[in-house]
C-alpha positions in Angstrom: 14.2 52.1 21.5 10.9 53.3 20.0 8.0 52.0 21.4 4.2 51.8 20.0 1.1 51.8 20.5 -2.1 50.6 18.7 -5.4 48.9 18.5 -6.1 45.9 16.5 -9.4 45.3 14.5 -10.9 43.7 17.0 -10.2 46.5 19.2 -7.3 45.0 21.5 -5.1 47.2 22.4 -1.3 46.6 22.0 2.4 48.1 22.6 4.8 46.8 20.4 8.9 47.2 20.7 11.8 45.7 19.4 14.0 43.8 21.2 17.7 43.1 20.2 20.0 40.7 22.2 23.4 41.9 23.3 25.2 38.6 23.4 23.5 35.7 22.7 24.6 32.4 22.9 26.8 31.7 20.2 26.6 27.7 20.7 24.1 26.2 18.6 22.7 22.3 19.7 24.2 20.8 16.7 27.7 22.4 16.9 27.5 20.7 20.3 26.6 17.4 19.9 30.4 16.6 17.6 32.5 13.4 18.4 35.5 15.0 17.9 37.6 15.0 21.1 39.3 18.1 22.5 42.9 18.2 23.1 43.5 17.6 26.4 45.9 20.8 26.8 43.1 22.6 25.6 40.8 21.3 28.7 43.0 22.0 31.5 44.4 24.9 33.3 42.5 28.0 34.1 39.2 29.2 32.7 39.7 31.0 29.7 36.3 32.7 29.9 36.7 36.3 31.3 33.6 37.6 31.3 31.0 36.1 34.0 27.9 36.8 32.9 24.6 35.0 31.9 23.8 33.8 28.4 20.3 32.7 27.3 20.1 30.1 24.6 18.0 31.7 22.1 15.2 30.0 19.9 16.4 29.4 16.4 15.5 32.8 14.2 16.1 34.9 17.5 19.5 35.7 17.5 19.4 38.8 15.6 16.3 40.6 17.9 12.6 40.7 17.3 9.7 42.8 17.9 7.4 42.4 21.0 4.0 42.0 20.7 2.2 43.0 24.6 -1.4 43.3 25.1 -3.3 42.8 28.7 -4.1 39.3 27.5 -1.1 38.3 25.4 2.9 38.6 24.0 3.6 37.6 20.9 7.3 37.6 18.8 8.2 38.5 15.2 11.7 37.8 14.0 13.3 38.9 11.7 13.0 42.9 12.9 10.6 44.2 9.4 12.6 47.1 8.3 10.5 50.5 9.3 8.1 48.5 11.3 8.2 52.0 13.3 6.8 54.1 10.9 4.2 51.1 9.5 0.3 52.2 9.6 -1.5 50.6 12.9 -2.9 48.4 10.1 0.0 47.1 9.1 1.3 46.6 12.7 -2.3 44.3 13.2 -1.3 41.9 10.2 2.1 41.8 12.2 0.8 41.5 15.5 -1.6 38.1 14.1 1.9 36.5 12.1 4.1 36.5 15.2 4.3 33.8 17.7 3.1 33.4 21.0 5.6 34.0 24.0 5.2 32.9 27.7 4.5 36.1 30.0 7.0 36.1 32.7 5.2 36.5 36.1 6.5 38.9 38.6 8.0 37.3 41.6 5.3 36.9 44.7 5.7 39.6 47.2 6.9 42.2 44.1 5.0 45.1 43.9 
């Protein structure tokens, strides 16, 4: 995954990245809000799912990965993924960095070193 780094024009430095989700939810809210009843065979008997894992519910336009925006200060997100953003001029990467959308910063856990 190629990482950069670069320095906006008001001198802030950032590392940008892109991320790309393995599995994301594929339920949307809308497909889940229907009326229509499931069969009941369908809703007994044994779990189909086979994999246990966790899913996160991705923000509409998120599905298909976007790039990271970190700086001490701030994250940001872009999505879609530009084409090339890896070989873009730290210019470029700036008027990127200003269009994407701010993102919460997760916090490490107290104690976590």
């Amino acid at each position: 995954m190629p990482l950069r780094m670069f320095r906006d024009e008001r001198g802030c430095e950032w590392r940008v990245w892109e991320v790309r989700p393995l599995r994301p939810e594929r339920r949307s809210a809308e497909r889940r809000r229907t009326t229509e009843a499931v069969a009941r065979d369908r809703r007994e008997g044994s779990d189909r799912r086979v994999l246990m894992e966790t899913r996160v519910r991705l923000l509409h336009g998120l599905a298909h990965g976007w790039l990271t925006f970190d700086s001490d200060r701030e994250k940001r997100r872009l999505a879609p993924i530009p084409a090339g953003w890896e070989l873009l001029p730290d210019r470029m990467l700036s008027l990127l960095c200003r269009e994407a959308r701010p993102a919460e910063r997760h916090r490490e856990p107290r104690g976590a070193a």
